[in-house]
TORKOL-4160 file (C-alpha; in steps of 0.2 Angstrom, whole numbers, padded with zeros to 4 digits, m for minus):
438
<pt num="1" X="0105" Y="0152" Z="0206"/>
<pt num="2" X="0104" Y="0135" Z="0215"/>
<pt num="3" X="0119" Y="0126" Z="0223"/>
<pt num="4" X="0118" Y="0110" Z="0225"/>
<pt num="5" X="0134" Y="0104" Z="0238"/>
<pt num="6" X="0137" Y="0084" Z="0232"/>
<pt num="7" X="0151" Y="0084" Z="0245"/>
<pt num="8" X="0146" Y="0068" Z="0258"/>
<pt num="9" X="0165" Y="0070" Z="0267"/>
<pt num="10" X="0170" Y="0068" Z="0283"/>
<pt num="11" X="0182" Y="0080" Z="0289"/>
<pt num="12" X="0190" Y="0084" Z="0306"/>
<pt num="13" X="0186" Y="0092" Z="0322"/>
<pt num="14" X="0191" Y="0111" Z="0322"/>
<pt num="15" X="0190" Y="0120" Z="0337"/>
<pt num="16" X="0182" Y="0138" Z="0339"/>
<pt num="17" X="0182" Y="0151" Z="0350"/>
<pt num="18" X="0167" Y="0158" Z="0361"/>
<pt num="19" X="0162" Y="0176" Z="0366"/>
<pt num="20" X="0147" Y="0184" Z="0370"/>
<pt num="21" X="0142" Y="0203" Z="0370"/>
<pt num="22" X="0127" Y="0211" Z="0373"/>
<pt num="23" X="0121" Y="0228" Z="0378"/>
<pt num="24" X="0102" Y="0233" Z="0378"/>
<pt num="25" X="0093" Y="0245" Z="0366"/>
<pt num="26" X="0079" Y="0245" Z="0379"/>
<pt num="27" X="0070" Y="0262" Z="0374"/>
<pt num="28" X="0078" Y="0267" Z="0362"/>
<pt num="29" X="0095" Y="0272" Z="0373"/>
<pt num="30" X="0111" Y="0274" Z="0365"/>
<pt num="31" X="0119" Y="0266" Z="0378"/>
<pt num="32" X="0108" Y="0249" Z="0378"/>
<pt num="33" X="0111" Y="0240" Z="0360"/>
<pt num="34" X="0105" Y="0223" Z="0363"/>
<pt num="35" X="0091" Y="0224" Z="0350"/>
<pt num="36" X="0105" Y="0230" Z="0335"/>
<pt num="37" X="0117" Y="0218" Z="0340"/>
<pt num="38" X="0105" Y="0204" Z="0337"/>
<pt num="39" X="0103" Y="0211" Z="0321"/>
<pt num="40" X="0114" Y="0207" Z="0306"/>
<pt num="41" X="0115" Y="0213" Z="0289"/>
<pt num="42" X="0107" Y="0211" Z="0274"/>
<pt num="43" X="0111" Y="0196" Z="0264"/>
<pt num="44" X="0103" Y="0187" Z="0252"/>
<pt num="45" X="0102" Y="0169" Z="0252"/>
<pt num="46" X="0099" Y="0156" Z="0238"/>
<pt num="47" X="0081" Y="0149" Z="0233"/>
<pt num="48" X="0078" Y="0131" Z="0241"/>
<pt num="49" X="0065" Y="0120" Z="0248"/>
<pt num="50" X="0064" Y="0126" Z="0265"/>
<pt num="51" X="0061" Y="0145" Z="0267"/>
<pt num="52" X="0061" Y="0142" Z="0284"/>
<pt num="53" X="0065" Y="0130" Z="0300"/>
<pt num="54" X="0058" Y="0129" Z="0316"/>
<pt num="55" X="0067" Y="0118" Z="0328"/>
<pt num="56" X="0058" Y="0114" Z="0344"/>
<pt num="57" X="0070" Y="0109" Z="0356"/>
<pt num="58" X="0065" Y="0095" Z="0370"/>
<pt num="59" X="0079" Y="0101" Z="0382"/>
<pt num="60" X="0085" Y="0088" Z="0393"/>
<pt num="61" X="0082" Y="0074" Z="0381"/>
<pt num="62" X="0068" Y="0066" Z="0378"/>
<pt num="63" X="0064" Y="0049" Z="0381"/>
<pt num="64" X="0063" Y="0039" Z="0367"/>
<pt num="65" X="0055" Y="0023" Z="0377"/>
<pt num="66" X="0041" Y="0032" Z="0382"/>
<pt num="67" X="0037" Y="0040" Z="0364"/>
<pt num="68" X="0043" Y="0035" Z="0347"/>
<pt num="69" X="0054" Y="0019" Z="0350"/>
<pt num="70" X="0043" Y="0010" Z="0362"/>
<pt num="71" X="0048" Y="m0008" Z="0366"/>
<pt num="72" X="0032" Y="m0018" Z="0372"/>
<pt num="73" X="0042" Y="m0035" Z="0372"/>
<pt num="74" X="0054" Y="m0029" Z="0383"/>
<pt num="75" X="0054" Y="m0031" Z="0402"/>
<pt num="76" X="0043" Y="m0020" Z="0412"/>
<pt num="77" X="0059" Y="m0011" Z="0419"/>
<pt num="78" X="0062" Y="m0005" Z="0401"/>
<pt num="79" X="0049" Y="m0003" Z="0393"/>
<pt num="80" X="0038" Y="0007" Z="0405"/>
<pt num="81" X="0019" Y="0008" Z="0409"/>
<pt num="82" X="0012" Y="0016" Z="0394"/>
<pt num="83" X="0006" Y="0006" Z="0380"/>
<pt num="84" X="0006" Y="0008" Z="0362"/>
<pt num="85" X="m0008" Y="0015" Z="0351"/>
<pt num="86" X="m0010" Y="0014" Z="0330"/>
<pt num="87" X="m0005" Y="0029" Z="0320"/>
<pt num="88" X="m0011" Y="0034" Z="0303"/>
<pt num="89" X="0004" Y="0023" Z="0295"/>
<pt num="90" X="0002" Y="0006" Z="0296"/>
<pt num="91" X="0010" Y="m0004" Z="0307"/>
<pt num="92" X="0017" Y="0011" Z="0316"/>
<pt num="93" X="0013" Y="0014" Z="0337"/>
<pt num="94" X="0020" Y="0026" Z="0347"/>
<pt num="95" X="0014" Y="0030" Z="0365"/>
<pt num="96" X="m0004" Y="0030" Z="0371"/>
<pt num="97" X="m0002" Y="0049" Z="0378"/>
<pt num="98" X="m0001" Y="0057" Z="0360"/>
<pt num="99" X="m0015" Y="0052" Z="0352"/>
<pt num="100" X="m0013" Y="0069" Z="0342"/>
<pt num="101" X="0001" Y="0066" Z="0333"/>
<pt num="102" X="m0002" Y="0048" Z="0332"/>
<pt num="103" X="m0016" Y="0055" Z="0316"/>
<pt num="104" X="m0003" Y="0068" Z="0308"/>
<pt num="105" X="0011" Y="0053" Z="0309"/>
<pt num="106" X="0006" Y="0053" Z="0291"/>
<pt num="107" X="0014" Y="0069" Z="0288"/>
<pt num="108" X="0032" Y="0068" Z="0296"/>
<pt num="109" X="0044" Y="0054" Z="0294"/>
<pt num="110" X="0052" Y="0050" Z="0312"/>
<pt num="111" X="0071" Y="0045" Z="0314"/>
<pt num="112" X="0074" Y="0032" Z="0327"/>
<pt num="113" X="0093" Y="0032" Z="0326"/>
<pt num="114" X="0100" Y="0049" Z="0331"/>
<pt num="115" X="0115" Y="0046" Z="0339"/>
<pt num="116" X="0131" Y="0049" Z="0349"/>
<pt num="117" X="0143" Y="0048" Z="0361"/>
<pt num="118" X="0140" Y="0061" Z="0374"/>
<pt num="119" X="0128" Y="0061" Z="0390"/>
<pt num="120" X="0132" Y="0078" Z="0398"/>
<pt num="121" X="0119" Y="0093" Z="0395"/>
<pt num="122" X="0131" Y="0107" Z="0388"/>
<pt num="123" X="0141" Y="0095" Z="0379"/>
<pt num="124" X="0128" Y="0088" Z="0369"/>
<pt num="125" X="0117" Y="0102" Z="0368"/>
<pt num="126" X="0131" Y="0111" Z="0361"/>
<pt num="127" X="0137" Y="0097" Z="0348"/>
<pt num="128" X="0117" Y="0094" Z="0343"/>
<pt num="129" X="0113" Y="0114" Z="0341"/>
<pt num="130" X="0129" Y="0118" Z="0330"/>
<pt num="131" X="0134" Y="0101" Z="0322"/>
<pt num="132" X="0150" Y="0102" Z="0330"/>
<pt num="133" X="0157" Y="0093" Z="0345"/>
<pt num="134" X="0167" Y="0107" Z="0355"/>
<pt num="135" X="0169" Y="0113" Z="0377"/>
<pt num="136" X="0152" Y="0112" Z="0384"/>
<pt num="137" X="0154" Y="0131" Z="0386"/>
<pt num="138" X="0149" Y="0131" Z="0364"/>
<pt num="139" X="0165" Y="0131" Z="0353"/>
<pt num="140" X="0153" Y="0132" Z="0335"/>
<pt num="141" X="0141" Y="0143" Z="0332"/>
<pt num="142" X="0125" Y="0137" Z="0332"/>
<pt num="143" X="0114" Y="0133" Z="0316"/>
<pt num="144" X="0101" Y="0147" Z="0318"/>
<pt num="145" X="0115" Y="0159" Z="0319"/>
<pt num="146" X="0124" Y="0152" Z="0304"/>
<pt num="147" X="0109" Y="0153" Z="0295"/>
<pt num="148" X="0109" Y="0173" Z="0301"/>
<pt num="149" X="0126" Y="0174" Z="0294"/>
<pt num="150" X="0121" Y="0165" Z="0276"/>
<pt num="151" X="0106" Y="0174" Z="0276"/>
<pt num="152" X="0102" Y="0189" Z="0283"/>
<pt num="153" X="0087" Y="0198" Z="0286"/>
<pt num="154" X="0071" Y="0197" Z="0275"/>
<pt num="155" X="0059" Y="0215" Z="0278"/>
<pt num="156" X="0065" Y="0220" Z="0296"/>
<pt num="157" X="0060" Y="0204" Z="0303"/>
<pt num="158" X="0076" Y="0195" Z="0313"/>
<pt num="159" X="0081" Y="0179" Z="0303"/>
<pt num="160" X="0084" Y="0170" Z="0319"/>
<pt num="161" X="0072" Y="0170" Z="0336"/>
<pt num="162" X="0072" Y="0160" Z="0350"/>
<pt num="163" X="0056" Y="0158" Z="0359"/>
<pt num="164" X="0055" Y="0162" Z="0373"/>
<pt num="165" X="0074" Y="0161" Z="0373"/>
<pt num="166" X="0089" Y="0150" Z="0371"/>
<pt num="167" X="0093" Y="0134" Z="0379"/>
<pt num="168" X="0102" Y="0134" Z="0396"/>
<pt num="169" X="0102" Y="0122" Z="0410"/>
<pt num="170" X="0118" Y="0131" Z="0420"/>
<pt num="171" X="0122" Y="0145" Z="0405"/>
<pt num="172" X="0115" Y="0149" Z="0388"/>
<pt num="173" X="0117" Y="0138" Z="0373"/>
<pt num="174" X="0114" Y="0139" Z="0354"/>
<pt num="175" X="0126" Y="0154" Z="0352"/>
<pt num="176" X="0132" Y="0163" Z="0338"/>
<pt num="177" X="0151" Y="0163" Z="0347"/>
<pt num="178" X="0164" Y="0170" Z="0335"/>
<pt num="179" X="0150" Y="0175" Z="0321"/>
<pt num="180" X="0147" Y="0189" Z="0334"/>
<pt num="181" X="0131" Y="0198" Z="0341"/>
<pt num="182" X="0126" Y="0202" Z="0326"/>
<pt num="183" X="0120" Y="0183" Z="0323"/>
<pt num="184" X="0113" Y="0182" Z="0340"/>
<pt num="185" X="0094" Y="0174" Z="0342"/>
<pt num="186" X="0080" Y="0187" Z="0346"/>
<pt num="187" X="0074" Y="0180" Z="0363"/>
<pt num="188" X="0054" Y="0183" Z="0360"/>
<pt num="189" X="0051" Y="0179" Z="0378"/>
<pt num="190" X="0036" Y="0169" Z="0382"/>
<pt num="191" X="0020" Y="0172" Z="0373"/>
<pt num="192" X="0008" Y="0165" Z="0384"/>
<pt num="193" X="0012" Y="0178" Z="0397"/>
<pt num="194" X="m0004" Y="0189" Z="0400"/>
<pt num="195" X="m0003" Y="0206" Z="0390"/>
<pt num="196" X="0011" Y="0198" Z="0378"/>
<pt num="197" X="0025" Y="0210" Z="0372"/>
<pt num="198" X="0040" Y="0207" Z="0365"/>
<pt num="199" X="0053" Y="0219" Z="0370"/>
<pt num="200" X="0063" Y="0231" Z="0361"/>
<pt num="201" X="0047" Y="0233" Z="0348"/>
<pt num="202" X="0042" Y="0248" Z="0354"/>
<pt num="203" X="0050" Y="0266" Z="0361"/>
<pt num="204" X="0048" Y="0268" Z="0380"/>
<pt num="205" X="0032" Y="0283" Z="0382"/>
<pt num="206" X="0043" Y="0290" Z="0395"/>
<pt num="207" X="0056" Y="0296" Z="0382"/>
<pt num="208" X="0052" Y="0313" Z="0378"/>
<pt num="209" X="0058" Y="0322" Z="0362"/>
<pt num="210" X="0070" Y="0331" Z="0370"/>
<pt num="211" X="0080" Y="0317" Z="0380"/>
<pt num="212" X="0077" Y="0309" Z="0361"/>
<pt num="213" X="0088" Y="0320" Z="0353"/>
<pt num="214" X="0102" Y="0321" Z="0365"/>
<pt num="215" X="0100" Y="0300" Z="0361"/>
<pt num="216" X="0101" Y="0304" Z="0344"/>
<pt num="217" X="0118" Y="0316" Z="0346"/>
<pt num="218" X="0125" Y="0301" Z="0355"/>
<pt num="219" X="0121" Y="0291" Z="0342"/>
<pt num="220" X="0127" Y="0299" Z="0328"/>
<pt num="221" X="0143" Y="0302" Z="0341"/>
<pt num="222" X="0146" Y="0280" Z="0341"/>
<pt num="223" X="0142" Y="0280" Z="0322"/>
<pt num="224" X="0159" Y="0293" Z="0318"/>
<pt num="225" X="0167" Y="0283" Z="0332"/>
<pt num="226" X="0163" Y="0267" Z="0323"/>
<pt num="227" X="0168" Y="0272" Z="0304"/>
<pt num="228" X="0185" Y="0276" Z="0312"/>
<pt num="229" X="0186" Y="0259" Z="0321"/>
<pt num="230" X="0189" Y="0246" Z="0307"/>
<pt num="231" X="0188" Y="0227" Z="0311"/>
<pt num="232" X="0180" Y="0228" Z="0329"/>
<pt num="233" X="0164" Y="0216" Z="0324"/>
<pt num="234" X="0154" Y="0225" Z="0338"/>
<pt num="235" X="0158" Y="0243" Z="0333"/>
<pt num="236" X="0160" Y="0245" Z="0316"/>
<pt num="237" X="0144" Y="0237" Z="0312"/>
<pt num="238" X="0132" Y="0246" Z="0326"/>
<pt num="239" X="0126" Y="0260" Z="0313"/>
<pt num="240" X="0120" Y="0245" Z="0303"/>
<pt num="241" X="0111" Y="0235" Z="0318"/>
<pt num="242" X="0105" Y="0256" Z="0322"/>
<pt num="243" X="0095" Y="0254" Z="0308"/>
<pt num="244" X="0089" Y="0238" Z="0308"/>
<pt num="245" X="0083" Y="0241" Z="0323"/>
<pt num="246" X="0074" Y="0257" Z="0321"/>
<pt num="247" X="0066" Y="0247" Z="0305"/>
<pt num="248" X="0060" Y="0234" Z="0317"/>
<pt num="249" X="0053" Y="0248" Z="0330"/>
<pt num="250" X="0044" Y="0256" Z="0318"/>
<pt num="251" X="0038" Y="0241" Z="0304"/>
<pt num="252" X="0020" Y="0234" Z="0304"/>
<pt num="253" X="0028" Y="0217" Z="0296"/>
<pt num="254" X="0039" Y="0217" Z="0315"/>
<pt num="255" X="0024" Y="0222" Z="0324"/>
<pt num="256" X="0013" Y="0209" Z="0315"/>
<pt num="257" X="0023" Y="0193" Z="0317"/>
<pt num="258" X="0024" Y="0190" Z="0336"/>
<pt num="259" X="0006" Y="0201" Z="0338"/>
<pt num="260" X="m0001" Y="0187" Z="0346"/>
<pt num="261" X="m0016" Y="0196" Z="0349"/>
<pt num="262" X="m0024" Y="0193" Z="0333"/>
<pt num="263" X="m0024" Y="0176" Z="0332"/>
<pt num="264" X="m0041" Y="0171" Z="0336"/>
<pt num="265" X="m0044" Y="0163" Z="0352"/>
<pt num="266" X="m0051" Y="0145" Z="0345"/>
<pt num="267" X="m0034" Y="0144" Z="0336"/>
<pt num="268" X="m0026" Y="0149" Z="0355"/>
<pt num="269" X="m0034" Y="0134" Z="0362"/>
<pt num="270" X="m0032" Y="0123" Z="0348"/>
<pt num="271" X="m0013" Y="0125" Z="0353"/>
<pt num="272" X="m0015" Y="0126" Z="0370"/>
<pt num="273" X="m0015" Y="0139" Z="0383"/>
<pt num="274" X="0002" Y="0136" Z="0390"/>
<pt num="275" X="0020" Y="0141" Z="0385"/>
<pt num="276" X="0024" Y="0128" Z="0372"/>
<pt num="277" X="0007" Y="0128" Z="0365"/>
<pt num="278" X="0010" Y="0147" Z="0362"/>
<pt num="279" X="0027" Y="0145" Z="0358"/>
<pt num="280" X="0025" Y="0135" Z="0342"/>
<pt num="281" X="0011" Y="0146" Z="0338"/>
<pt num="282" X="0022" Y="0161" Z="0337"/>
<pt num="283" X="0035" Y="0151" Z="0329"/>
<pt num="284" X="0021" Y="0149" Z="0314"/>
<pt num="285" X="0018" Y="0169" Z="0313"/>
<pt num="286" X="0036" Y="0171" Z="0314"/>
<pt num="287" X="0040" Y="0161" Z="0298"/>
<pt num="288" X="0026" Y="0168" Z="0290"/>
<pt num="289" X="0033" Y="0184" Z="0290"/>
<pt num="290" X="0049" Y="0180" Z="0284"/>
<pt num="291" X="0062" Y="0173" Z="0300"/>
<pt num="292" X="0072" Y="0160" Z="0295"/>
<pt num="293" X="0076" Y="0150" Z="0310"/>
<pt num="294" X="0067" Y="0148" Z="0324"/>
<pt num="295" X="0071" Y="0138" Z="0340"/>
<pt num="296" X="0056" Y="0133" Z="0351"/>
<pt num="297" X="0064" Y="0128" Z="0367"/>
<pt num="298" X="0055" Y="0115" Z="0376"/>
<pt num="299" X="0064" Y="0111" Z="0390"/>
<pt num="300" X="0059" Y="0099" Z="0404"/>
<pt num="301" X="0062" Y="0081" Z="0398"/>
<pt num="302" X="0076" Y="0079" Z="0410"/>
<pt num="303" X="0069" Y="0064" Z="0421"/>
<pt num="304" X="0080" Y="0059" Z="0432"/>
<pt num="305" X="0069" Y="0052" Z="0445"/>
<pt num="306" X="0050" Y="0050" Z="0445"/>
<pt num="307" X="0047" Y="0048" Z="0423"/>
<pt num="308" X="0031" Y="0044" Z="0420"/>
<pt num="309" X="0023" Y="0060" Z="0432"/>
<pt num="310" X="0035" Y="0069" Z="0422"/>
<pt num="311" X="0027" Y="0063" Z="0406"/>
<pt num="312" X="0010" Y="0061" Z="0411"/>
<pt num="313" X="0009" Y="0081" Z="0409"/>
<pt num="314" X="0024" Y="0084" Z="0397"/>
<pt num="315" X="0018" Y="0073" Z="0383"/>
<pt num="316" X="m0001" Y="0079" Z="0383"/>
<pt num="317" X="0006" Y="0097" Z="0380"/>
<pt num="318" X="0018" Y="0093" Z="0368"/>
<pt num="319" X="0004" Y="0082" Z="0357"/>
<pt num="320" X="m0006" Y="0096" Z="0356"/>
<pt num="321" X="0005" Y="0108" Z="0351"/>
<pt num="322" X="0013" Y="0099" Z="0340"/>
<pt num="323" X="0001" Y="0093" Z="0329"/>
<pt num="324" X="m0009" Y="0109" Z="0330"/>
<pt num="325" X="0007" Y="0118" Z="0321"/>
<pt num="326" X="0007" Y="0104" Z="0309"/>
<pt num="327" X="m0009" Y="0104" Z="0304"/>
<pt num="328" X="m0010" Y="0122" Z="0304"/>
<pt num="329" X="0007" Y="0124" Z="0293"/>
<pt num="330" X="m0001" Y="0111" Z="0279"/>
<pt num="331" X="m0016" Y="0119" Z="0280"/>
<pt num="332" X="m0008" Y="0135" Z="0276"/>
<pt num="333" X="0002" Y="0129" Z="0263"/>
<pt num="334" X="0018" Y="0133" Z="0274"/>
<pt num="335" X="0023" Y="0115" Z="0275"/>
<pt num="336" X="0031" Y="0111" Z="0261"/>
<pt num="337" X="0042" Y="0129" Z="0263"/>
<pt num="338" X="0044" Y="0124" Z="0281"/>
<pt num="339" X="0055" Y="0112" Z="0287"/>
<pt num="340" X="0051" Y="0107" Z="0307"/>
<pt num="341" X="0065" Y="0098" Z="0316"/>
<pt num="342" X="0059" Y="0091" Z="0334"/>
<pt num="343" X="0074" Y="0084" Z="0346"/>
<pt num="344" X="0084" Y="0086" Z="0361"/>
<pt num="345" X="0101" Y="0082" Z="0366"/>
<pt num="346" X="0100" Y="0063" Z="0369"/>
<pt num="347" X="0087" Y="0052" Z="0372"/>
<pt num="348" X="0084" Y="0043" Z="0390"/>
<pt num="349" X="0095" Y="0025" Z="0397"/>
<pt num="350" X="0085" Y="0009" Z="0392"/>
<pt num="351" X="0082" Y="0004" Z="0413"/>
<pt num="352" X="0072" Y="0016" Z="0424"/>
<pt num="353" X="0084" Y="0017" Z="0439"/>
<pt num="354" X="0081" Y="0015" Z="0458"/>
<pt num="355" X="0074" Y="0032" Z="0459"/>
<pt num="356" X="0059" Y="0027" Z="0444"/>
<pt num="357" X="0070" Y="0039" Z="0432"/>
<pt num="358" X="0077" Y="0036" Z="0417"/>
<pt num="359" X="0097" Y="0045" Z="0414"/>
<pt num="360" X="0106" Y="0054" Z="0399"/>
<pt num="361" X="0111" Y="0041" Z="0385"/>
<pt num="362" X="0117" Y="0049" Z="0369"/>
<pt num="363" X="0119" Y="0030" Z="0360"/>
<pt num="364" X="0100" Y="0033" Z="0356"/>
<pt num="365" X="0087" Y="0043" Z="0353"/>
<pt num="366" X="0072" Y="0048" Z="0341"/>
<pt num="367" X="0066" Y="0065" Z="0330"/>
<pt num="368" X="0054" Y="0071" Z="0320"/>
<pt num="369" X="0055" Y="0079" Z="0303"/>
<pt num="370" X="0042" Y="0087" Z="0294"/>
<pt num="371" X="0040" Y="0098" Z="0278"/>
<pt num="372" X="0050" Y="0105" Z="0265"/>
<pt num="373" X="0051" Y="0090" Z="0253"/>
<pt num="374" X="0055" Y="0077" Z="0269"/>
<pt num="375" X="0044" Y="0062" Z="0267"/>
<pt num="376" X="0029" Y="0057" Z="0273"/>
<pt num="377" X="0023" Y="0044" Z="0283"/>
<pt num="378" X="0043" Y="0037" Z="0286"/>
<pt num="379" X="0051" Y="0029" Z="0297"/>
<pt num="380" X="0071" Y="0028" Z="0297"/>
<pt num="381" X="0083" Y="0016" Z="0309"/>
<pt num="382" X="0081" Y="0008" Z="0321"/>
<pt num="383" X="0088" Y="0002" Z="0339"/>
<pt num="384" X="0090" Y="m0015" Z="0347"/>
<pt num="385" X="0075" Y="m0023" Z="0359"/>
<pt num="386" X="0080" Y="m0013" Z="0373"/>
<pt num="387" X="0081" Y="0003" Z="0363"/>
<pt num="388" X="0097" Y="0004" Z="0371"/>
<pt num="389" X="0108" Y="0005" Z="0354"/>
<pt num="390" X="0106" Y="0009" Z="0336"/>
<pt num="391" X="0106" Y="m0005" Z="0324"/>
<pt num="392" X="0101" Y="0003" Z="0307"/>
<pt num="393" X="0104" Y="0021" Z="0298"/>
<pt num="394" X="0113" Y="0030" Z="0313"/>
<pt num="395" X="0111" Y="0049" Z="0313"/>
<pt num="396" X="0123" Y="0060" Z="0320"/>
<pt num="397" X="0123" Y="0078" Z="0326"/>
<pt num="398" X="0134" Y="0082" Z="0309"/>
<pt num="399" X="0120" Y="0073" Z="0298"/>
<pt num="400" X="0107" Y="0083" Z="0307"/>
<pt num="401" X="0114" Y="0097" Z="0305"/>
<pt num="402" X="0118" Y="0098" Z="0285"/>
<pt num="403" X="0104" Y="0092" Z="0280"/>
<pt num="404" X="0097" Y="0107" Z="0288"/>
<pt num="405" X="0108" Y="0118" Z="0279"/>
<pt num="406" X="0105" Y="0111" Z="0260"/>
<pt num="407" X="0088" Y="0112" Z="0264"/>
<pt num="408" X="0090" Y="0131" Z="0264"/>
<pt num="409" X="0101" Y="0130" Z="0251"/>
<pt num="410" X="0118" Y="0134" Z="0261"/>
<pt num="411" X="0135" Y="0123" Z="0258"/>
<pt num="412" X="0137" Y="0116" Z="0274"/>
<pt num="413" X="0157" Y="0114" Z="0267"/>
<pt num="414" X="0159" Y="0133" Z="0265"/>
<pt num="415" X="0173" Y="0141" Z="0275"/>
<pt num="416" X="0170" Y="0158" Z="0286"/>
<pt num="417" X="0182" Y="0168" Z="0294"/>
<pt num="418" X="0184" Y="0171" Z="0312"/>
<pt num="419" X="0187" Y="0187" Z="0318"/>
<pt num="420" X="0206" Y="0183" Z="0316"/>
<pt num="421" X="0205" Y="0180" Z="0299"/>
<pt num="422" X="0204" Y="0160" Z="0303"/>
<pt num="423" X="0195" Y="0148" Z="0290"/>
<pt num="424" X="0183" Y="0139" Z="0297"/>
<pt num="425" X="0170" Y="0128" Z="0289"/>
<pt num="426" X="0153" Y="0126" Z="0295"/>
<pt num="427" X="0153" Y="0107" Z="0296"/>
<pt num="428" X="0168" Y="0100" Z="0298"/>
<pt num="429" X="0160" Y="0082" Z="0294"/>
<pt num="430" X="0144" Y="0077" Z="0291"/>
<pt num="431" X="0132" Y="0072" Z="0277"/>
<pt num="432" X="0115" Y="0074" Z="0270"/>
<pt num="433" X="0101" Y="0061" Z="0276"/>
<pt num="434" X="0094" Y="0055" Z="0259"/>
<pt num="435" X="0082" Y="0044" Z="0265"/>
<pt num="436" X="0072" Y="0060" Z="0270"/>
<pt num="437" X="0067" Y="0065" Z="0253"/>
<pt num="438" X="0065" Y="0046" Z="0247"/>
């Protein structure tokens, strides 16, 4: 069954509220659940476009001056000192550091009008993650915990991972919040590490069989505890995550998908050895086993003073990495089942400042958009000469956002309940962004 949500209303701000709790699993302890509570139920979803997303995050904003919305007639204190290099769509020129993705531009469309009106980390972060504007300490849940909630698990694979973790500049961001910990992100931790293991994917060797089943009578001592507990999110719905995550512990499918190990090593280096490079390869064996939402965060793009030493090394790795997933997802045929969503927060001011930095500006920014049914080789919006405000097809957080739920078939409109029994929708506003798929 296909539905199809025609809705393109605008609705009101509701506020949410935010809680986090998290115990370990570790090796296999009773006592440590964090591996079950990021595990949710079974829940199938309908058939769509996208199978999967992979978000990568450029934390701290990117700036668009200095990468997709370069302004070369502009003076030199706005546009910077990099020049401008063809692509493979005619006409298009984006910065001489990413040569790489100037040959797949062919196969993305790029937006050069998000936008909004907030320039403070959390805030934005928060509003850009979930689609909602709430506190900077996350009102909304985020999107890849929604789509835990609408979707579930497929095998024993998590549906939603974040590699190597969630962003944070003072606290963690793109929580679940009152979904619970059930729709928490899998942190994968960093895959470029040396010996890479994700943990919680395998029992401790230290536990022998006899400290296993004393685990095992506490266990099943929660489980009694938790069918007499009725409406407590975390308890009641341990002996589930229990499961889930013995399933995961023990499942070659689990094992397989962040076994980086058996990629070969040209396809390492064709990434790059370093921890975005890594990341965004994981994040293509972790869709290819089944996750549904993965968050590659990217962080770094915050350059406040000193830009363009900033970029000199930032935008190399991300070009590489980049257009090695995207070459490597077509080439696979995952593409067209994949939707990949690159953006941050905000983009960057229009002047470099006194300290050769560039500050938050949420009135502009850019993103790219790939696979599952987007259109290639597109370019949507635009900004003024200084790139300093958007002067056609605007796209805000809430756009963003339900377009990424109808591409995996979910009514952005639908109404969940809070713990308290509350209604609250998913998007409170919002509306597809056609001009993707024309």
């Amino acid at each position: 069954m296909l539905d199809i949500s025609l809705s393109n209303i605008r609705r009101r701000f509701c506020n949410g509220m935010a809680r986090r709790d998290f115990v370990r699993i570790g090796a296999l302890s009773p006592l440590a659940l964090s591996l079950p509570q990021l595990l949710a139920a079974d829940a199938s979803g309908d058939p769509s476009q996208a199978k999967s997303v992979i978000l990568i995050y450029l934390g701290g904003g990117l700036s668009h001056h200095d990468s997709f919305d370069m302004k070369p007639e502009a003076v030199e204190q706005i546009r910077g000192k990099y020049g401008s290099i063809d692509t493979t769509v005619p006409g298009l020129r984006i910065c001489e550091l990413l040569p790489k993705t100037a040959q797949i531009m062919d196969k993305l469309t790029l937006v050069r009008s998000g936008t909004h009106e907030n320039d403070h980390h959390e805030t934005a972060s928060n509003w850009v993650l979930s689609g909602r504007f709430g506190t900077p300490f996350g009102d909304h849940p985020a999107i890849g915990a929604v789509v835990a909630h609408e979707t579930g698990f497929a095998g024993a694979v998590p549906p939603y991972v974040a590699v190597p973790k969630n962003p944070s500049f003072t606290w963690e961001l793109g929580k679940s919040v009152w979904l619970g910990g059930r729709c928490e992100s899998f942190k994968a931790g960093n895959p470029n590490d040396s010996g890479y293991k994700v943990r919680d994917l395998s029992a401790s060797a230290s536990v022998t069989s006899q400290t296993h089943e004393r685990r095992r009578s506490l266990l099943a001592a929660v489980d009694h505890l938790a069918d007499r507990v009725k409406g407590n999110d975390q308890i009641a719905t341990y002996d589930e995550f229990s499961r889930k995550a013995a399933e995961m512990v023990l499942s070659t499918q689990a094992q397989s998908a962040f076994a980086m190990d058996r990629e070969e090593a040209k396809t390492r280096d064709d990434y790059g050895r370093n921890e975005f490079g890594q990341s965004v390869l994981l994040a293509r064996r972790l869709v290819e086993n089944g996750v549904r939402f993965v968050t590659v965060n990217y962080g770094g793009w915050d350059h406040h003073g000193e830009i363009f030493k900033g970029l000199d090394k930032k935008l190399p790795e991300f070009d590489q990495g980049y257009s090695a997933l995207i070459r490597d997802l077509d080439d696979r045929g995952l593409l067209e089942e994949t939707l990949v969503l690159t953006m941050g927060e905000f983009g960057r001011t229009p002047k470099v400042n006194d300290k050769a930095g560039r500050d938050h500006w949420g009135r502009a920014g850019s993103m790219l958009w790939a696979g599952a049914g987007v259109a290639r080789g597109k370019v949507i919006g635009a900004t003024d000469k200084n790139g300093a405000f958007v002067t056609n097809r605007p796209v805000r957080p809430a756009d963003v956002a339900w377009t990424v739920y109808e591409s995996l078939g979910i009514d952005p409109a639908k109404e969940l309940l809070t713990p308290e029994g509350r209604p609250v929708t998913i998007l409170a506003e919002g509306a597809t962004v056609q001009e993707l798929y024309t």
